[in-house]
C-alpha positions as CSV (number, residue, x, y, z in Angstrom):
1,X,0.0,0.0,0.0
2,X,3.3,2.3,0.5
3,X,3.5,2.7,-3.3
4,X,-0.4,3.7,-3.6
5,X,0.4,7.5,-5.4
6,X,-3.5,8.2,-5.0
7,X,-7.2,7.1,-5.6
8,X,-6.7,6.0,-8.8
9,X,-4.3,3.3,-7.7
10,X,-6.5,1.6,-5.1
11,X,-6.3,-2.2,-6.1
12,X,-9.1,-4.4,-7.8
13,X,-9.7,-6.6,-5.0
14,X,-10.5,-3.3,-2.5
15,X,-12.6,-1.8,-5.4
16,X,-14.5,-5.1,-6.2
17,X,-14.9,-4.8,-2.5
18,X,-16.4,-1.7,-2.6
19,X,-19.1,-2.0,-6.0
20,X,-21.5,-4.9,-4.1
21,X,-21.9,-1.7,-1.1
22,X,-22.9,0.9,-3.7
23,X,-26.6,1.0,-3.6
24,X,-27.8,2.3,-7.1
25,X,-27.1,2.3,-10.3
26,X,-26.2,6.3,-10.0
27,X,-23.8,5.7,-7.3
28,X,-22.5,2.6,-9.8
29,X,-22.3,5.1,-12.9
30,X,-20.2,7.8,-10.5
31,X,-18.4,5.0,-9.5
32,X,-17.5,4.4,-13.1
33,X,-16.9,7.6,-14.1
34,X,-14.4,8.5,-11.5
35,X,-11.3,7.4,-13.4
36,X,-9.9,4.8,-15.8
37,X,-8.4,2.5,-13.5
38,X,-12.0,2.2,-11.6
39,X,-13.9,1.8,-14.8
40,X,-11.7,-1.1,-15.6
41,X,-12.4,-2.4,-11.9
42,X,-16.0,-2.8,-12.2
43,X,-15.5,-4.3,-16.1
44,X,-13.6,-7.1,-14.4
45,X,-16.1,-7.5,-11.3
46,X,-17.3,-10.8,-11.9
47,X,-21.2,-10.2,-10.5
48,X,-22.4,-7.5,-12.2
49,X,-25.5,-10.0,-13.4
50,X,-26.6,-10.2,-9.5
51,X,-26.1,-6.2,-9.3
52,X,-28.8,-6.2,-12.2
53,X,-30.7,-8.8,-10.1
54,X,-30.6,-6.9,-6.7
55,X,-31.1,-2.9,-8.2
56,X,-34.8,-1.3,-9.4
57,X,-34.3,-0.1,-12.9
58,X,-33.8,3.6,-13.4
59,X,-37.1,5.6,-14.8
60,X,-36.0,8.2,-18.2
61,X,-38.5,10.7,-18.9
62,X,-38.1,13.3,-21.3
63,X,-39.1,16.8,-21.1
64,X,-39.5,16.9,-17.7
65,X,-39.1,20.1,-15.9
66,X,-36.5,20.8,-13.2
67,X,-37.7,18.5,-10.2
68,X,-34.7,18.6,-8.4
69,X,-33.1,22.3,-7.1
70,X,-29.1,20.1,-8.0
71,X,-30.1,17.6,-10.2
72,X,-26.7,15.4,-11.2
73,X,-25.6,16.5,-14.6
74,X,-24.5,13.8,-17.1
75,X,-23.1,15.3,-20.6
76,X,-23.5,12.2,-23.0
77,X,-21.4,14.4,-25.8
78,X,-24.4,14.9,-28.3
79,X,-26.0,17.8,-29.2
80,X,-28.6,18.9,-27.1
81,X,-32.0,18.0,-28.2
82,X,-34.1,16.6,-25.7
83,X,-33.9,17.0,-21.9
84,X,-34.5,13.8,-19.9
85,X,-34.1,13.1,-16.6
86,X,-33.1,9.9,-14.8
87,X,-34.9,8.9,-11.4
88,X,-33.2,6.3,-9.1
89,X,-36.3,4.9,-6.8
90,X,-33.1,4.1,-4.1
91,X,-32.7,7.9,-3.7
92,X,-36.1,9.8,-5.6
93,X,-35.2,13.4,-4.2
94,X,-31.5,12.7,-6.8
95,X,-32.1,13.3,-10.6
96,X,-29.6,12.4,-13.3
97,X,-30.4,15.0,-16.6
98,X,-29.0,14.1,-19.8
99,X,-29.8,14.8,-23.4
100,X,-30.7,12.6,-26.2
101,X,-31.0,14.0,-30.1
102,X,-34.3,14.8,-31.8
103,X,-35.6,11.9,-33.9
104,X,-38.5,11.2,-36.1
105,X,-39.6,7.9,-34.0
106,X,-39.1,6.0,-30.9
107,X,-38.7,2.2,-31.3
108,X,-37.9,0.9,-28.1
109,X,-35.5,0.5,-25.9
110,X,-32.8,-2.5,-24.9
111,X,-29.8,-3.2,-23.0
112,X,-29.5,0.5,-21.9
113,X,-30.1,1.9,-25.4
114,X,-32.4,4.1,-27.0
115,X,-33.3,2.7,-30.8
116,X,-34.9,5.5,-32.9
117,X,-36.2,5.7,-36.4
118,X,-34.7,8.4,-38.6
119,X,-36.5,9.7,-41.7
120,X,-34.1,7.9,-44.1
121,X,-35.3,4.6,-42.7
122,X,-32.3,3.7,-40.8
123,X,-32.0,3.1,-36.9
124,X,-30.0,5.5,-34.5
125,X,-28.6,3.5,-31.5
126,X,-27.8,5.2,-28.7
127,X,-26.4,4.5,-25.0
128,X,-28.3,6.4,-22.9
129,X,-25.7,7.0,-20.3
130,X,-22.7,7.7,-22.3
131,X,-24.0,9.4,-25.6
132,X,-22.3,6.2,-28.1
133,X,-24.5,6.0,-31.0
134,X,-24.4,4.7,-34.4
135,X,-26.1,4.0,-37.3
136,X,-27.3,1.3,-39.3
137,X,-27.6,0.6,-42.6
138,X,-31.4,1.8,-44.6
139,X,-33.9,-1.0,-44.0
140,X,-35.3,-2.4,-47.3
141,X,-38.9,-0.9,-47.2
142,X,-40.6,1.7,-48.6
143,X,-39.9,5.7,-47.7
144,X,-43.4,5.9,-46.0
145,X,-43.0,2.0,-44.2
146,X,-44.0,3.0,-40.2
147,X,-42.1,0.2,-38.4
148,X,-43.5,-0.9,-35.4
149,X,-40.8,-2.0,-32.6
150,X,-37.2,-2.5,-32.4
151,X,-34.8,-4.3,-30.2
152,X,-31.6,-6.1,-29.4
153,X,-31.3,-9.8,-29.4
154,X,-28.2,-10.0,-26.9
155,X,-25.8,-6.8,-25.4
156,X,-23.6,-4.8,-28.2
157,X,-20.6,-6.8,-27.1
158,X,-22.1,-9.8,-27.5
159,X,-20.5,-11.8,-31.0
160,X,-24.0,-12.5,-32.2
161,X,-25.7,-9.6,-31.1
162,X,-28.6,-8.5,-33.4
163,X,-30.6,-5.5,-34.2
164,X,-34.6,-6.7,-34.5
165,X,-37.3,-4.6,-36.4
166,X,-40.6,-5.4,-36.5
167,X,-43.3,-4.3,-39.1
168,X,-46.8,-6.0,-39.0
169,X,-45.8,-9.7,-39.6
170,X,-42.6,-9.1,-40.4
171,X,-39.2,-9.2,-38.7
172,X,-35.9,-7.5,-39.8
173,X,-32.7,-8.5,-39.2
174,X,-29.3,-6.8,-39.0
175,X,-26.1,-8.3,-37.5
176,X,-24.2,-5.8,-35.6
177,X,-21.5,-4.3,-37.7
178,X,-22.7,-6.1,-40.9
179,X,-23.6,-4.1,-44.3
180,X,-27.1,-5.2,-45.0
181,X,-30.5,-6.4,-43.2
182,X,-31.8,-9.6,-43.0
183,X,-36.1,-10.4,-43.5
184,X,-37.9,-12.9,-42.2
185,X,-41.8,-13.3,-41.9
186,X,-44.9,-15.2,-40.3
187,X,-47.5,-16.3,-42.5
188,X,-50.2,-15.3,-40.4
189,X,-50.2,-12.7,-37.1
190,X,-48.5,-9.8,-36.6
191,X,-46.1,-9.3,-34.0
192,X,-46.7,-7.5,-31.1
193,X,-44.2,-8.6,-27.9
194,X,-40.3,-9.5,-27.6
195,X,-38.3,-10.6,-25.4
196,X,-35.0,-12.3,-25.0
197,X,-34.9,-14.9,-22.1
198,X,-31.9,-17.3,-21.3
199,X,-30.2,-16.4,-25.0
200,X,-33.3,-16.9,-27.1
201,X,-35.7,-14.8,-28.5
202,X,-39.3,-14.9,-27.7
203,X,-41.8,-13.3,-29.7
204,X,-45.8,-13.0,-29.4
205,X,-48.4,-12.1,-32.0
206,X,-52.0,-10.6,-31.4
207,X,-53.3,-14.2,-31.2
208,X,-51.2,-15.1,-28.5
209,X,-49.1,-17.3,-30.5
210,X,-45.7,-17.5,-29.1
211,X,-42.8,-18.0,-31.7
212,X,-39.0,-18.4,-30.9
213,X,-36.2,-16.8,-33.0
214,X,-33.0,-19.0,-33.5
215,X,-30.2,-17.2,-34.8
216,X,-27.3,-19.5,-34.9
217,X,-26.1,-21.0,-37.6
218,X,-29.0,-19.2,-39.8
219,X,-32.2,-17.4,-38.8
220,X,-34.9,-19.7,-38.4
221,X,-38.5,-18.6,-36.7
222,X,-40.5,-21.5,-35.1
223,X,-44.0,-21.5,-33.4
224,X,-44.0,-23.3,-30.1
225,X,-47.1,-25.5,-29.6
226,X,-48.5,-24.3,-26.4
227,X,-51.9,-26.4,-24.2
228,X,-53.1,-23.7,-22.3
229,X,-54.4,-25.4,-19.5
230,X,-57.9,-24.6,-17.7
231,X,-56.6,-21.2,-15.7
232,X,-54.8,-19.5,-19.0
233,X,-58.0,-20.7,-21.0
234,X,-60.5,-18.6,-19.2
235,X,-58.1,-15.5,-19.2
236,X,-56.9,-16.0,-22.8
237,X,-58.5,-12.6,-24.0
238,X,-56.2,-10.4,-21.6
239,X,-55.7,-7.8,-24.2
240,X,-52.4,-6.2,-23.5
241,X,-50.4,-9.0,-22.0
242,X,-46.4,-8.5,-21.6
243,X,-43.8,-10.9,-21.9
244,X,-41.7,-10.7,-18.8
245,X,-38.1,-12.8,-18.1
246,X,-38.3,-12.6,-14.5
247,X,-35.1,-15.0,-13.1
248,X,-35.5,-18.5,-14.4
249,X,-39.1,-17.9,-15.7
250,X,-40.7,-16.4,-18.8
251,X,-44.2,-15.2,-17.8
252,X,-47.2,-13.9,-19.6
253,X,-48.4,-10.9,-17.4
254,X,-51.6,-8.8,-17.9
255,X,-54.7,-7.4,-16.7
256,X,-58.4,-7.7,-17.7
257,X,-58.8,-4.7,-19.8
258,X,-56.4,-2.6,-22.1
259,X,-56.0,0.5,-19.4
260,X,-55.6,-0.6,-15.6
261,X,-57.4,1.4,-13.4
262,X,-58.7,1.4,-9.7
263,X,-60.3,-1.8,-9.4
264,X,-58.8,-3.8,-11.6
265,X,-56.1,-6.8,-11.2
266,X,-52.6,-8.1,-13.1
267,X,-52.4,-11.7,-13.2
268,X,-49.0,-13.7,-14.1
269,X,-48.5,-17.2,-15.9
270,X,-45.2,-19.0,-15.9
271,X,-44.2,-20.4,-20.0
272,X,-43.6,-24.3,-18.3
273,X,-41.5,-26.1,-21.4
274,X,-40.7,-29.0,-19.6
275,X,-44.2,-30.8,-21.0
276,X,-45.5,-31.4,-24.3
277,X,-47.1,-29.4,-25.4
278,X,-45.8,-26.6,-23.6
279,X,-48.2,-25.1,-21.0
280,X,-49.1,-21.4,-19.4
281,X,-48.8,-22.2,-15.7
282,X,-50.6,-19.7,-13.4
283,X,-48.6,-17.7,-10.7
284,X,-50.0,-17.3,-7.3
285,X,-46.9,-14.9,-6.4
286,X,-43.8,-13.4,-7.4
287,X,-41.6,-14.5,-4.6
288,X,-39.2,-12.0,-3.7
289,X,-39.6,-10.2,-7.4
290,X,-40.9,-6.8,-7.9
291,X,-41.6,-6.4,-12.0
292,X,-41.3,-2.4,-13.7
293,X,-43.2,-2.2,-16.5
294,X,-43.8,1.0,-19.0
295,X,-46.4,2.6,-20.4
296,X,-45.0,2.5,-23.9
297,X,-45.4,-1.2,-24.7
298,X,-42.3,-0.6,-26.8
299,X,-40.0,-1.0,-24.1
300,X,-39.8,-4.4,-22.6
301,X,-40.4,-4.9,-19.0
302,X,-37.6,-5.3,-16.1
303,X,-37.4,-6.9,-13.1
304,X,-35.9,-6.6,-9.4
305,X,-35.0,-9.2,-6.0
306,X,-35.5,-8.1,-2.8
307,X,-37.3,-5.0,-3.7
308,X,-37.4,-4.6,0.2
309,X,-33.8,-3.6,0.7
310,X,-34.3,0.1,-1.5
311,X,-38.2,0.3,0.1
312,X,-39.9,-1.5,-2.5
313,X,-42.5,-4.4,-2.2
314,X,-41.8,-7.9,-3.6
315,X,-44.7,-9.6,-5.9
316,X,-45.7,-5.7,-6.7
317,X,-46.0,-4.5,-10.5
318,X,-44.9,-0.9,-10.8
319,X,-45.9,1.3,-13.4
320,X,-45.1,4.9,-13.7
321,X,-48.1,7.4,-13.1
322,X,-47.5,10.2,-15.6
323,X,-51.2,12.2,-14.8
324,X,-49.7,12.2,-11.1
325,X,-46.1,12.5,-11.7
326,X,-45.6,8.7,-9.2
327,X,-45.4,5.0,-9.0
328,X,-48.4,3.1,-9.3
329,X,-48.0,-0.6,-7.5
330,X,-50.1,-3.4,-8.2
331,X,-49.4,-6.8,-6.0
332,X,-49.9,-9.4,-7.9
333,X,-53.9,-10.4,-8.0
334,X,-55.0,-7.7,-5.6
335,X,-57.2,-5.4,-6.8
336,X,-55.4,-1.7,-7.3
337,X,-56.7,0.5,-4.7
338,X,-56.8,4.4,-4.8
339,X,-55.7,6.7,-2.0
340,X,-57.1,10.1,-0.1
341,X,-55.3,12.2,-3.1
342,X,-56.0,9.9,-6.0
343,X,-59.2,8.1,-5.6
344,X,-59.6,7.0,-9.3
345,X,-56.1,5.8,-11.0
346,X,-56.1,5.5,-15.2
347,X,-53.0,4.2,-16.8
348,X,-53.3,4.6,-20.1
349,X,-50.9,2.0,-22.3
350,X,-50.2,2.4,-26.1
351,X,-47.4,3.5,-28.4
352,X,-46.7,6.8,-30.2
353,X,-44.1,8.4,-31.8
354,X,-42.2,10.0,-29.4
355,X,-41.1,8.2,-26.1
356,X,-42.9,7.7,-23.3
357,X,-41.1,7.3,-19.6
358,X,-39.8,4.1,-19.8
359,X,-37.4,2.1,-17.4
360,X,-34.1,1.5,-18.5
361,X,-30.6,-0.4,-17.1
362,X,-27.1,1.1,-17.7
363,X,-25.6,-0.6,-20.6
364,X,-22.4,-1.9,-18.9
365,X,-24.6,-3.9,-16.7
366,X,-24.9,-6.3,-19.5
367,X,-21.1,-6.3,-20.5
C-alpha cells in the first residue's frame, strides 16, 4: 500500500470490495466515471448480473421540468436536443439530466439503449448513459413504411448480437457491424411482444401465438405449440399481456382490460416447457420479485430481487403514473386500490411516436 500515489491506484480486489456496497445504479455510474483505472475495476467485477438482479431499474423521462433544485448532470457528448431526466427509486429526491438528439420515431429501448427511427429509414442506436450512438444501414422498405418495434437480441458486445425490427408480420434483421439487413416473416399474425430470455428470442403475435427466434447458424423462426391449460384458457382474452423474463421464468403478465385502473387486477402465468405441449402455468406470487413495467409497450419490461432492501415491495408491478407524476403498485392479483389524493387511477398504455417514460438499465450492466 506504500507505493499507492493516489485514488486511482487503489487495487481491484479493494474496489471489487467496494461495488457490491454501492446502492444504485447512480452511485454505480459515478463510480465508473471517476477514473480509468475504476472503470476497468468494475469491467472485471465478476457479478455485475446479481447487481442487475438486486437494483430497481432507473425511470428516463423526457421533457420533464427541473424536479430537483441540484439535479446530477451527465453530458453524453451529443448535441442537445431533448432533456430527460433519470430517477433512481433508491434515492427519488437525486435526478440524473442528460440529453438525447431529436428523432423522427421511438422504437424501443434494450440493453440500456435508446433505438430511434430516422426519416431515411435507418436506426440511431444510442447508449443512454454515455451518448455512443451509431447508425445502421437503410432497412429495405418503402420511404413511408412505419415500423412498429425494435430491439436487441443480446448486449452490443455480444458476438451475435442483433438488431430486430418489427413491421406488421414481419421481422428485420441486422447483425451488428454487418452491411445489409436480413427479412424474415410469419404467414399469419403480426407481431406484437419481444423478449430475449436465457439467450433466445421470444416473440408473441395478437393471437397469443408464441414464436422463438434462432439465430445461430442461420435465422430460423418457429412456433412453439403451447396447451393452455384450464386457468390461462378462461383469461386467454387479456388484451395487452407483456412478456416478462423474470429470473428462471418467462411469464405472460396482464390485466383484464387494455388501461388498468382502480379496481382492476394483473395476473402472471409462468411459460412451463418441460411438458408437451408446452403449457401457461398460473402464478399465485412473485416470490421476492418486484416487476417495472412501462407505459409504452415498446419497451420491454424489467425486473428486481429483494425490492425490500431500496423500500420497495416484492410480488408488486410498478408502473409509472404520468397524470400524477408517481409509481403506481399493483401486487400481484389484488385489486389496485386508490388513496385520499388519487381516488380514481387510469393508466393509459399504447405506443406513439415519441417516447414515453420508460425504465431502462445502464448498458455496462450487461457487459
Amino acid at each position: 500500500m506504500s507505493t499507492l500515489q493516489g485514488w486511482p491506484d487503489l487495487p481491484d480486489d479493494l474496489l471489487h470490495s467496494i461495488i457490491p456496497r454501492l446502492g444504485s445504479f447512480l452511485d454505480l455510474l459515478a463510480f465508473v466515471a471517476a477514473c480509468s483505472s475504476w472503470r476497468a475495476a468494475f469491467s472485471s467485477y465478476p457479478s455485475k448480473h446479481t447487481l442487475l438482479q438486486m437494483l430497481p431499474p432507473l425511470l428516463l423521462q423526457p421533457d420533464v421540468h427541473e424536479c430537483s433544485p441540484h439535479p446530477r448532470p451527465f453530458n453524453n457528448n451529443l448535441v442537445p436536443k431533448h432533456s430527460c431526466h433519470v430517477t433512481d427509486l433508491t434515492n427519488q429526491g437525486t435526478y440524473m439530466r442528460c440529453q438525447i438528439p431529436q428523432f423522427s420515431h421511438f422504437g424501443g429501448v434494450s440493453y440500456g439503449h435508446l433505438i430511434l427511427f430516422n426519416q431515411n429509414q435507418s436506426c440511431l442506436v444510442i447508449d443512454v448513459f454515455t451518448g455512443v450512438s451509431f447508425s445502421t444501414p437503410k432497412l429495405p422498405v418503402d420511404e413511408n413504411t412505419f415500423l412498429d418495434h425494435a430491439s436487441l437480441t443480446a448486449p452490443l458486445a455480444s458476438p451475435n448480437s442483433y438488431l430486430m425490427v418489427t413491421k406488421g408480420r414481419h421481422y428485420f434483421f441486422w447483425r451488428v457491424g454487418s452491411k445489409s439487413w436480413l427479412r424474415r416473416s410469419l404467414r399469419n399474425g403480426t407481431i406484437e411482444k419481444v423478449m430475449v430470455f436465457k439467450g433466445q428470442v421470444f416473440g408473441m403475435d395478437n393471437d397469443r401465438r408464441l414464436i422463438i427466434m434462432n439465430l445461430v447458424p442461420r435465422i430460423r423462426i418457429q412456433k412453439i405449440t403451447i396447451d393452455p391449460g384450464e386457468s390461462m384458457r378462461n383469461n386467454w382474452h387479456l388484451p395487452r399481456p407483456w412478456l416478462v423474463a423474470c429470473g428462471d421464468m418467462l411469464l405472460l403478465v396482464g390485466c383484464h382490460r387494455s388501461f388498468p385502473s382502480t379496481g382492476d387486477t394483473f395476473e402472471a402465468f409462468r411459460l412451463d416447457l418441460t411438458s408437451e405441449p408446452a403449457k401457461w402455468v398460473k402464478v399465485e406470487k412473485l416470490e421476492n420479485w418486484a416487476i417495472f413495467i412501462s407505459t409504452d409497450d415498446r419497451s420491454q419490461p424489467l425486473c428486481c430481487m429483494n425490492p425490500e432492501r431500496w423500500g420497495g415491495r416484492s410480488n408488486f408491478i410498478y408502473f409509472y403514473f404520468h397524470d400524477s407524476n408517481n409509481w403506481i403498485n399493483f401486487e400481484l392479483d389484488k385489486p389496485l386500490q386508490g388513496n385520499a389524493s388519487t381516488p380514481t387511477i387510469f393508466i393509459s398504455i399504447g405506443r406513439g411516436s415519441m417516447m414515453q417514460p420508460t425504465w431502462v438499465v445502464p448498458s455496462m450492466f450487461y457487459s
